[in-house]
C-alpha positions as CSV (number, residue, x, y, z in Angstrom):
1,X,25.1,-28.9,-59.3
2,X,25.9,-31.4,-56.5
3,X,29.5,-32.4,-56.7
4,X,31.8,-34.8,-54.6
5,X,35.6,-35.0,-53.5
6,X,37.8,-37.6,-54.1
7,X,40.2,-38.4,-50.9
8,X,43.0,-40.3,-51.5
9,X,42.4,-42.8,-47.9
10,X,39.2,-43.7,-49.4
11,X,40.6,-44.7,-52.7
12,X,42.9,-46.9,-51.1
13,X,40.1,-48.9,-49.5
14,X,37.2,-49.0,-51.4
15,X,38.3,-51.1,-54.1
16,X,42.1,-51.7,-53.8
17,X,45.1,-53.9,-53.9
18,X,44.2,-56.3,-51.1
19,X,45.7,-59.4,-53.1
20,X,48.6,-60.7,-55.7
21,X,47.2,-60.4,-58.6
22,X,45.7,-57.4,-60.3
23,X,42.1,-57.9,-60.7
24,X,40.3,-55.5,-58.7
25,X,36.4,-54.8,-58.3
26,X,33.9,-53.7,-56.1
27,X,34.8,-55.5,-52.1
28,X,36.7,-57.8,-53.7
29,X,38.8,-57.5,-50.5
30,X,36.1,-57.6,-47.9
31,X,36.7,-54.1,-47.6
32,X,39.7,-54.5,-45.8
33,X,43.3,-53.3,-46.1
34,X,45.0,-56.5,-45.4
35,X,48.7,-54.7,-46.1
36,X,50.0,-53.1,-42.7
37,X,50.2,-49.5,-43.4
38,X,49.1,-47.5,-41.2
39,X,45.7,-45.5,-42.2
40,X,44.9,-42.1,-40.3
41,X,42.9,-41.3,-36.6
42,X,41.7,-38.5,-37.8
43,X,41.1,-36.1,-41.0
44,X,41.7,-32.6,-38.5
45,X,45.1,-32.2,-40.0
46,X,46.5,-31.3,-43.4
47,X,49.0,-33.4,-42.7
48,X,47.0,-36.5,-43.6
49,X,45.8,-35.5,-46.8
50,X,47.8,-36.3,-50.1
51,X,45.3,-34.6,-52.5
52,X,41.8,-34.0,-52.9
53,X,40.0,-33.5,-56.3
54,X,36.7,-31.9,-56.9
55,X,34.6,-34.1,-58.8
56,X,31.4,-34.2,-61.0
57,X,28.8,-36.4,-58.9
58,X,28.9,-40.3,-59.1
59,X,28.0,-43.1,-56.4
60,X,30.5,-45.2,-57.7
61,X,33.2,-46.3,-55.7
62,X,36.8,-45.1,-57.1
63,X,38.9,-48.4,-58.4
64,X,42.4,-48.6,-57.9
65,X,44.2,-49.9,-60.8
66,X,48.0,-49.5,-61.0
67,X,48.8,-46.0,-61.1
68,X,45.5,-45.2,-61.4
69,X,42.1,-44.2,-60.0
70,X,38.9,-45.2,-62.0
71,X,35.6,-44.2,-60.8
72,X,31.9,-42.3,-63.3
73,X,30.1,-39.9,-62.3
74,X,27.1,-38.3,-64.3
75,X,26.8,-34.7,-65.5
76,X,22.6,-34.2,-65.2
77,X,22.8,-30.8,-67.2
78,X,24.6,-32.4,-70.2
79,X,22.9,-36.1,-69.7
80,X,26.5,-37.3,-69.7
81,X,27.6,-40.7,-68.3
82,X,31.7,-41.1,-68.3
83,X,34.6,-42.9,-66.8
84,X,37.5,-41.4,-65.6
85,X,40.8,-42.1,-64.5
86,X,42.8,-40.4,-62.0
87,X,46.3,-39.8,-61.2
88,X,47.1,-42.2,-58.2
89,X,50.0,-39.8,-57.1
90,X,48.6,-36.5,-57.4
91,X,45.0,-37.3,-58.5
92,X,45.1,-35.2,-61.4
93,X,42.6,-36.3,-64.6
94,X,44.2,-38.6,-66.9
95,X,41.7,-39.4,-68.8
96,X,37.9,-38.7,-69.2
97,X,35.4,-41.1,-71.9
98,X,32.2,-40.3,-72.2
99,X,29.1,-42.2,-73.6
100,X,26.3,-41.2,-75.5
101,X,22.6,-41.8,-73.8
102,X,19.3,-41.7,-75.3
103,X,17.7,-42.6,-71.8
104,X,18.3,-41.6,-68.5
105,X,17.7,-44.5,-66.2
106,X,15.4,-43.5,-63.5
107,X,16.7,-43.8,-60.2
108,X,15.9,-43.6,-56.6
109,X,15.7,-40.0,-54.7
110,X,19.6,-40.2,-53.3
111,X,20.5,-42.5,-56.2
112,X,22.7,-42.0,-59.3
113,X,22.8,-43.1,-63.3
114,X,26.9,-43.3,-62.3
115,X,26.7,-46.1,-59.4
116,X,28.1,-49.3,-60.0
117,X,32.1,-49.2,-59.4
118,X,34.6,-50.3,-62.3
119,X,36.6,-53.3,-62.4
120,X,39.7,-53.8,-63.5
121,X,42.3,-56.3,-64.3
122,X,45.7,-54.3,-64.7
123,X,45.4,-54.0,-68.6
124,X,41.6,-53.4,-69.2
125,X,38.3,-51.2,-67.5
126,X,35.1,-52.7,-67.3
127,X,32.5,-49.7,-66.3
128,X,29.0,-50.6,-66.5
129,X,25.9,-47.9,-66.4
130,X,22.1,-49.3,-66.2
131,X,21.2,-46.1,-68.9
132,X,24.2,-47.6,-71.5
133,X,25.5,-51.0,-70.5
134,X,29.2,-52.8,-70.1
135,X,32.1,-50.6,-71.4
136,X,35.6,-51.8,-71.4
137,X,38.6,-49.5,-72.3
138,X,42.3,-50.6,-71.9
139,X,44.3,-48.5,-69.6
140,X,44.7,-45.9,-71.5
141,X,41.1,-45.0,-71.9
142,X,41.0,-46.5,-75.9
143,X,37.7,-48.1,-76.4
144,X,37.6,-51.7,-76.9
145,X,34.3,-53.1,-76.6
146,X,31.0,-52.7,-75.7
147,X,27.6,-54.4,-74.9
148,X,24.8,-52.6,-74.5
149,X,22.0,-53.2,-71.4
150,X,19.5,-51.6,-69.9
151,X,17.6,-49.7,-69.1
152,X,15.6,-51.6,-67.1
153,X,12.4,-51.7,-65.3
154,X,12.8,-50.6,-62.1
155,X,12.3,-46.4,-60.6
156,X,15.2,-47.1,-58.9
157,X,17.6,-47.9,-61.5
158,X,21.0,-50.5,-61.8
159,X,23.3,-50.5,-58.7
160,X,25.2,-54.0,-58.7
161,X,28.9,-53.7,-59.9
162,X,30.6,-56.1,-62.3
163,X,33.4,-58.4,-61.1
164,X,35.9,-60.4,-62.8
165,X,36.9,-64.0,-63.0
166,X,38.9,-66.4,-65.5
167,X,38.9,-64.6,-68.4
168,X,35.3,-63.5,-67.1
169,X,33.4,-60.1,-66.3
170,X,29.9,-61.2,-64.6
171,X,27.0,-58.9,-64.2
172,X,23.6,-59.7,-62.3
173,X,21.0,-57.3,-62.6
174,X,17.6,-57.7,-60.5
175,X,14.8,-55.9,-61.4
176,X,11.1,-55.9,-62.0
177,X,11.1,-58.4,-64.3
178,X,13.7,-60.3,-66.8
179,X,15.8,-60.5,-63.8
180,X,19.6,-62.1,-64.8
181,X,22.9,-63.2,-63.8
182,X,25.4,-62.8,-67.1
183,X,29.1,-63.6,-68.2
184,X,30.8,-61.5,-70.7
185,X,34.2,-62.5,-72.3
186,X,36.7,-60.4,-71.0
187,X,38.8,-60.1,-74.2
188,X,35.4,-59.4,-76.4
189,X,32.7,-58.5,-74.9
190,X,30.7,-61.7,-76.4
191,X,28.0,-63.1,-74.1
192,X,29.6,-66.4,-72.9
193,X,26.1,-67.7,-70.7
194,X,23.4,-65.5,-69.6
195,X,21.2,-67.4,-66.9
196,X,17.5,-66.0,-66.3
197,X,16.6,-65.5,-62.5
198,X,12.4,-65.3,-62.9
199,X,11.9,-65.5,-59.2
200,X,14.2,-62.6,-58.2
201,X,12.7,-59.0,-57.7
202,X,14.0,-55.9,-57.6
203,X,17.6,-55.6,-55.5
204,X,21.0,-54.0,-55.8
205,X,23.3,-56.3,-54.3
206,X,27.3,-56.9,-55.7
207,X,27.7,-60.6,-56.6
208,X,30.9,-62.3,-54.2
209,X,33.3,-64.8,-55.4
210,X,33.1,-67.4,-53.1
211,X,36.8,-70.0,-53.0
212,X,36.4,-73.4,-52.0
213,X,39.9,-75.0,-52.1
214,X,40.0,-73.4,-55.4
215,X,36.3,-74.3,-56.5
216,X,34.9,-70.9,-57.0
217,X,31.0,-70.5,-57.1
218,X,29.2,-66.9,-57.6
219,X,27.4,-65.9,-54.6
220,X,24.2,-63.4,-55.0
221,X,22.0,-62.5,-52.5
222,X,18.7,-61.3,-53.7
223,X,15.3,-60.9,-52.8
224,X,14.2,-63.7,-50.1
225,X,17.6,-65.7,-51.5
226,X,21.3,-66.5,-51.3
227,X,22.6,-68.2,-54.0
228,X,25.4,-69.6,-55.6
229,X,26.4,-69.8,-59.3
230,X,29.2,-71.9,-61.0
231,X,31.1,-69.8,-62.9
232,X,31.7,-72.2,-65.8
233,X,28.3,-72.2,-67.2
234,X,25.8,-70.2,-64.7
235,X,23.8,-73.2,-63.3
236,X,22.9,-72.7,-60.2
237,X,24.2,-74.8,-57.4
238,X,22.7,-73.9,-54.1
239,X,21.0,-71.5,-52.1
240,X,19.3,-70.5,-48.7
241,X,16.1,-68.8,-48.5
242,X,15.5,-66.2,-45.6
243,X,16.6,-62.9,-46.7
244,X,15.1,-59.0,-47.5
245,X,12.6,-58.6,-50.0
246,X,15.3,-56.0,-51.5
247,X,19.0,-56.7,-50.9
248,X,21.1,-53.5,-51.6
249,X,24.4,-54.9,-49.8
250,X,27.1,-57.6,-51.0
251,X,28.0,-60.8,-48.7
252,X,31.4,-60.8,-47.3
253,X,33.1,-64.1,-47.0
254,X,35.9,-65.0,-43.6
255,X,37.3,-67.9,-43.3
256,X,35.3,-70.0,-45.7
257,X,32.1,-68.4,-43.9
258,X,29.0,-66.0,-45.6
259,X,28.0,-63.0,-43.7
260,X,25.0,-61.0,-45.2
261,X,23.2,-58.4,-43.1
262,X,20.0,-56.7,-44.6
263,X,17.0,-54.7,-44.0
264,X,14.0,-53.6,-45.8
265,X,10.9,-52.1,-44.9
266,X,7.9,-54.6,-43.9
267,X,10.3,-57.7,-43.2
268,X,10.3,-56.9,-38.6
269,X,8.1,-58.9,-36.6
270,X,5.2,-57.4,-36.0
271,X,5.5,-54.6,-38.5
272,X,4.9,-56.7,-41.7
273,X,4.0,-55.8,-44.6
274,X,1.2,-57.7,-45.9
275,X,-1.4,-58.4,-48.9
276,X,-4.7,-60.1,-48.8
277,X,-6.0,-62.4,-50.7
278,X,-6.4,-61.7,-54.3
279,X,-10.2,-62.4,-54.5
280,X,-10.5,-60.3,-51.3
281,X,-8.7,-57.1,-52.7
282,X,-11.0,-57.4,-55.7
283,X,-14.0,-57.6,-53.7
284,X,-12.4,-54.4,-51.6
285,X,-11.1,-52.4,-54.3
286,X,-12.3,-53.1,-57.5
287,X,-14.8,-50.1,-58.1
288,X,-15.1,-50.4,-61.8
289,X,-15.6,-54.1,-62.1
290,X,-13.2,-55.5,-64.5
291,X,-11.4,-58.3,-62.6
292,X,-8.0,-56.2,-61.8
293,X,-7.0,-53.6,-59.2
294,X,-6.0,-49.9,-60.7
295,X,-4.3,-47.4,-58.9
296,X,-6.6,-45.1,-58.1
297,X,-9.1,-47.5,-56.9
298,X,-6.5,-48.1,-53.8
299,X,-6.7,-46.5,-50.2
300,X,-4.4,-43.7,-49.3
301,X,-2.7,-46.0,-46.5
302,X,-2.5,-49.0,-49.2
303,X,0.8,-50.3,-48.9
304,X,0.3,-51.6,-52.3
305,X,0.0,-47.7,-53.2
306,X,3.6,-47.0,-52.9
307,X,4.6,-50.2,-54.5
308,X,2.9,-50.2,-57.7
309,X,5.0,-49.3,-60.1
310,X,7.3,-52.4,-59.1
311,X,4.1,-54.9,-58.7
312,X,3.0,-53.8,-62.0
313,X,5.1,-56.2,-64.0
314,X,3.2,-55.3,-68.0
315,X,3.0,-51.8,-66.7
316,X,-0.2,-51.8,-68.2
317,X,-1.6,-49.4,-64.9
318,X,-4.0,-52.4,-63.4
319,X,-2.5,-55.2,-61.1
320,X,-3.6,-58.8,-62.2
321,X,-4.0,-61.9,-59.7
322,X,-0.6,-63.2,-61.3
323,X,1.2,-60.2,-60.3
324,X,-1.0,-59.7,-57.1
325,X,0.1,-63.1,-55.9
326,X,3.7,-62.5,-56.8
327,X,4.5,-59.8,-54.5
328,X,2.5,-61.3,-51.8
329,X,4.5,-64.2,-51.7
330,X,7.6,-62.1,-51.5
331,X,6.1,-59.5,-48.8
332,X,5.4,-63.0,-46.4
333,X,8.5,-64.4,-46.7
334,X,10.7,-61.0,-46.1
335,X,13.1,-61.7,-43.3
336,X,15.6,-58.9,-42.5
337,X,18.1,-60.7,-40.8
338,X,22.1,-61.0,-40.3
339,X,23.2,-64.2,-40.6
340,X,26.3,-66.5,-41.2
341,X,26.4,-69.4,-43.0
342,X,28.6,-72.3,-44.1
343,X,28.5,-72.6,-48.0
344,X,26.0,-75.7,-49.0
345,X,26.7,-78.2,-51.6
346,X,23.4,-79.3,-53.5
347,X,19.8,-77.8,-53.4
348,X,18.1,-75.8,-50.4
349,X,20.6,-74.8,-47.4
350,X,19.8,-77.0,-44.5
351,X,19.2,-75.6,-41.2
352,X,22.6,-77.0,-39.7
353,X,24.6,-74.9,-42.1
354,X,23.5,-71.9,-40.2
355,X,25.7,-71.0,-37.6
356,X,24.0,-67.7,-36.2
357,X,21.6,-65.5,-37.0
358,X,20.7,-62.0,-35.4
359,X,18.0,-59.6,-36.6
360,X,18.2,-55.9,-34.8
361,X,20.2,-53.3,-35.9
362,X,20.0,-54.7,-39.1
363,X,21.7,-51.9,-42.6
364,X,19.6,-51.2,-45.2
365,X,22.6,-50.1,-48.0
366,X,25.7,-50.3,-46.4
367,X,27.8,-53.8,-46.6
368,X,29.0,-55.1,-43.5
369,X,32.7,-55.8,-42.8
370,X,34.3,-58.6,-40.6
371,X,37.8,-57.8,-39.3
372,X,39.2,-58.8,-36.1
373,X,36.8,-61.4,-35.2
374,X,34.4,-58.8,-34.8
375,X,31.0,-58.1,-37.6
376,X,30.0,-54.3,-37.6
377,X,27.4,-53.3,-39.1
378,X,26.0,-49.6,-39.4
379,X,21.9,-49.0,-39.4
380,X,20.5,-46.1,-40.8
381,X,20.0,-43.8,-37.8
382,X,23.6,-44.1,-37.2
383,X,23.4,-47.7,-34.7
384,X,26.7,-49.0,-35.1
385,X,26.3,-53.2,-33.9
386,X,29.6,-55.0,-33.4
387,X,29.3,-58.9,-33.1
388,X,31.2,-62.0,-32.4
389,X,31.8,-62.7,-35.7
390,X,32.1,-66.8,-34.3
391,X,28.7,-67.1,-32.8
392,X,26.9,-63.6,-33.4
393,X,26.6,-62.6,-30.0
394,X,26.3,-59.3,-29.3
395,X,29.1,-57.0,-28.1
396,X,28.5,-53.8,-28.2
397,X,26.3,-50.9,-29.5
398,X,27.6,-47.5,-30.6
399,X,26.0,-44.4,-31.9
400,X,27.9,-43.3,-34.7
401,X,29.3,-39.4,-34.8
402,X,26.9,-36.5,-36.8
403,X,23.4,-37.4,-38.3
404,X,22.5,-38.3,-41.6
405,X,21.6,-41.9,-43.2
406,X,24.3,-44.6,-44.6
407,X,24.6,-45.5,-47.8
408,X,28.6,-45.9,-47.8
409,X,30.2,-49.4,-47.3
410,X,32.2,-50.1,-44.3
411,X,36.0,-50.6,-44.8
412,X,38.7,-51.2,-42.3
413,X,42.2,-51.6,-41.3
414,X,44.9,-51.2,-39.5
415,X,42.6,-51.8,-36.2
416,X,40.0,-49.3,-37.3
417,X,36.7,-49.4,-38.8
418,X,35.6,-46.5,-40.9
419,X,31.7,-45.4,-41.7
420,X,30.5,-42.4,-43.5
421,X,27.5,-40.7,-43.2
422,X,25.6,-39.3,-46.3
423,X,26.0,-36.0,-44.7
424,X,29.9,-36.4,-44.9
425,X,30.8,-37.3,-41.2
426,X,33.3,-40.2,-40.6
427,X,33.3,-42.6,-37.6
428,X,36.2,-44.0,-36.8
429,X,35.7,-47.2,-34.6
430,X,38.5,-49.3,-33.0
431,X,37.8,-52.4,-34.0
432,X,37.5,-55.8,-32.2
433,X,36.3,-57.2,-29.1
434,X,36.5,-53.9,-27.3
435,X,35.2,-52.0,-29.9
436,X,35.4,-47.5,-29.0
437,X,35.0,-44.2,-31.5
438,X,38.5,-42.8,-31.8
């Protein structure tokens, strides 16, 4: 069995105190430290580490609430799905809560059942799994509520966290179809709105509070879109189109400015993905006659082949012109791009609320993180890109230390940018406008 270690640095910045009050969720901060202790150079010595704890595996990222550290994981021999919290100090268990599953969401090849990160607000838990649905405990691990989602229809399974506002916990989850943003009542569990998203496809992304002189709006960014929710009553406000065909990352907001960066497959210039006209694949493909396109009536190098379980909306094994035509609108608009843009007020984003985009050494997984004027962002071969975070200009290129793909957020402080590798090797990057690997 494949198992994980807690270390205490990374608890500290992947979902920690970073403001006043004591609601905490998933980049909430950024992913920055903004206090000014000093974090470490190095992990050579013993002499930075506090404690490590040998833990059952999970994607989620560990919470810190109080005196405590909340993170899941998921035991695959047992079919087991539980939140746990961890002694800040010493990171001893203090309590373990399991729930009971009578379906193991599928999930992708490196993915988990136990990865969306708990929030917390300093008296209660909110954990959510795609396999069970939303779970809040108070801090001592007592049950309180629950409301059950999921699964859903997607091979991948449910990645996007849940974060909390006014009294709030919101949830979007995008997936093959029946696609949704929801708000739960914090003290209950009761569904307070739940607002359909029919044109959004499968994607993984975090939703992002975004503050406007103390107007808050929900910020998504899904297939093709940005967009921006009011958290009173779901309606949505505005958005801009010109994103991924899957997001996986969450937007970080500076300064009253939106940074997304994100990549998929099929979305480069000159190495698009594309699907013909429906009338054309039926005259290509359709051997037995009956007006639809099955499976094994495909070419090997289909790139349809690989995607059918996802285009296959009724799952009834045979692609329709409805569900033909709705992926081949989202394969021609696909644009992997970085971008930064000034919030909008009404309706489409127009153009002059883009200040910069950039589209090479674009992250597929990983969120990006703005600190010291600077946007880094980590590609999967290991790329590191930093840009001027003002204008998007290019400043420097690194190649990250060790191999291995990223899947791990970006987090900084105390003038350093940290990235992980899924093999376990950390790059530590001096951050700014001179950007080197300590």
């Amino acid at each position: 069995m494949k198992s994980r270690v807690v270390v205490l640095l990374l608890c500290l910045v992947g979902c920690a105190p970073g403001f006043a009050d004591d609601v905490f969720y998933f980049r909430k901060d950024n992913g920055v430290a903004h206090d000014s202790s000093p974090l470490p150079s190095d992990f050579e010595s013993d002499a930075q580490l506090r404690w490590k704890t040998q833990m059952l595996p999970g994607h989620s990222s560990p919470c810190v609430c109080g005196d405590l550290v909340i993170l899941t994981t998921y035991d695959a021999e047992k079919k087991e799905l539980a939140t746990l919290a961890l002694d800040r100090t010493s990171g001893k268990e203090k309590w373990k809560r399991s729930v009971p599953t009578n379906r193991i969401e599928p999930v992708h090849a490196t993915g988990s059942p136990a990865t969306p990160t708990p929030a917390c607000n300093g008296r209660q838990i909110f954990s959510f799994f795609g396999s069970y649905g939303m779970i809040c405990y108070d801090i001592q691990g007592e049950l309180m509520w629950e409301r059950k989602l999921g699964p859903f229809q997607d091979e991948f399974g449910a990645a996007s966290s849940p974060i909390l506002l006014d009294g709030k916990v919101f949830l979007n989850e995008d997936h093959d179809i029946d696609s949704f943003l929801i708000a739960l009542d914090q003290a209950s569990g009761e569904v307070i709105w739940k607002t359909p998203r029919p044109d959004a496809t499968r994607s993984y992304s975090t939703p992002f509070i975004l503050d406007r002189n103390g107007k808050k709006e929900i910020l998504i960014a899904g297939s093709l879109q940005l967009a921006a929710y009011d958290p009173a009553n779901g309606e949505k406000v505005w958005w801009f189109n010109g994103l991924s065909r899957i997001v996986d990352n969450t937007p970080v907001v500076v300064d009253g400015v939106i940074y997304i960066a994100t990549w998929t497959p099929g979305g480069d210039p000159g190495e698009r993905i594309s699907m013909e006209p429906f009338q054309d694949a039926i005259d290509k493909f359709d051997a037995n006659k009956n007006g639809t396109i099955e499976r094994d009536e495909l070419a090997k190098d289909s790139p349809v082949l690989d995607r059918f379980f996802r285009i296959d909306l009724n799952q009834d094994q045979r692609l329709d012109e409805s569900e033909w035509k709705r992926h081949a609108v989202v394969f021609e608009k696909a644009q992997n791009v970085s971008v930064a843009l000034e919030p909008g007020t009404t309706g489409n984003l127009a153009p002059q609320y883009v200040r910069w985009s950039y589209a090479r050494g674009l992250p597929t997984v990983p969120s990006s993180v703005v600190y010291d004027g600077v946007m880094t962002m980590v590609k999967d071969s290991g790329i590191i890109t930093v840009l001027n975070s003002r204008n998007g200009q290019v400043i420097q290129q690194l190649r990250a230390l060790g191999r291995g793909n990223y899947f791990s957020s970006l987090v900084a402080g105390d003038g350093k940018v940290y990235l992980t590798s899924e093999s376990g090797v950390m790059t530590i990057l001096k951050s700014g406008s001179e950007p080197s690997i300590l």
